[in-house]
C-alpha positions in Angstrom: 0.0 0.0 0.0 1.6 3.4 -1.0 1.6 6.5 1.9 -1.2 8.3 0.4 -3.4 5.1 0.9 -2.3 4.4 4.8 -2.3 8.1 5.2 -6.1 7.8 4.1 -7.1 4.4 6.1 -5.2 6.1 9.8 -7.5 9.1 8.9 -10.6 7.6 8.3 -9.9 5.2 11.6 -9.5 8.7 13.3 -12.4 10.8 11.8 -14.7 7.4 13.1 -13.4 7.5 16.4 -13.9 11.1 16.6 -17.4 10.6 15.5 -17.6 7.8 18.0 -16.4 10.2 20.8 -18.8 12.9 19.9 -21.8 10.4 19.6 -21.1 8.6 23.3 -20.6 12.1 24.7 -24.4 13.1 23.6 -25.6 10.0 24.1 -24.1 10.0 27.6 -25.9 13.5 28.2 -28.7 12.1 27.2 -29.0 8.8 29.5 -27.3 10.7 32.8 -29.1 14.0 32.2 -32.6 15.3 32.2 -33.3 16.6 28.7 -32.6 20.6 29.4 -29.0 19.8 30.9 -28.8 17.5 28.3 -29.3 20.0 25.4 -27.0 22.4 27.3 -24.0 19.7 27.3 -24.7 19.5 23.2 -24.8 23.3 22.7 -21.3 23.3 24.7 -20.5 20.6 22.4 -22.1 22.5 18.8 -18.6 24.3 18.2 -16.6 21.5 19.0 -19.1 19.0 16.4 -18.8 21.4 13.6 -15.2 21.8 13.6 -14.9 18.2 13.5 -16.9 17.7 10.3 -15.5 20.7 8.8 -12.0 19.4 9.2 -12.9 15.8 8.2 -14.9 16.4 4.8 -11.9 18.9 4.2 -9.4 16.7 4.3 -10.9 14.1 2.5 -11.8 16.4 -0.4 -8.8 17.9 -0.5 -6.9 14.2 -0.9 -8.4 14.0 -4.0 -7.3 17.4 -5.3 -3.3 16.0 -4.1 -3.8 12.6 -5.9 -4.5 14.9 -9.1 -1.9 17.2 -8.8 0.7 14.5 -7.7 -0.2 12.9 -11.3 -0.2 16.3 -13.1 3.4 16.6 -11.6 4.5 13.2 -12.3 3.3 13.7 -16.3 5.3 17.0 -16.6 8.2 15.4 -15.0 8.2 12.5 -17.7 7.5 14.7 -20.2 10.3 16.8 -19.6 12.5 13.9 -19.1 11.4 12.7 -22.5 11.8 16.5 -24.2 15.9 16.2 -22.0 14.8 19.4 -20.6 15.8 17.8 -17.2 
């Protein structure tokens, strides 16, 4: 497997088990909590969630946008290999 490919695999372990974290947090709230304190714990939490998924669907977008510049790169490089202008 090439780095680009474990790079993605350890971050999609870590985005789930940030997900994970999040979700038995609330859910936590939720079972230990009546439902106003319970809400209060997630609005503490709101910031903290949407950075999260902000920084996760980033990531993985931008990945794809690497993987197509790191091939654009790679085809100039051969071509000027080919063209002895390296």
């Amino acid at each position: 497997m090439n780095k680009l490919g474990q790079a993605t695999w350890q971050a999609t372990v870590f985005a789930c088990a940030l997900v994970v974290l999040v979700g038995s947090v609330a859910v936590t709230a939720i079972i230990r909590y009546n439902v106003e304190d319970a809400l209060k714990v997630w609005v503490a939490m709101d910031t903290l969630t949407g950075v999260i998924v902000g920084a996760v669907v980033s990531y993985f977008f931008a990945q794809k946008a690497i993987k197509a510049e790191k091939m654009r790169a790679d085809t100039l490089e051969a071509l000027a290999r080919k063209n002895n202008l390296l």
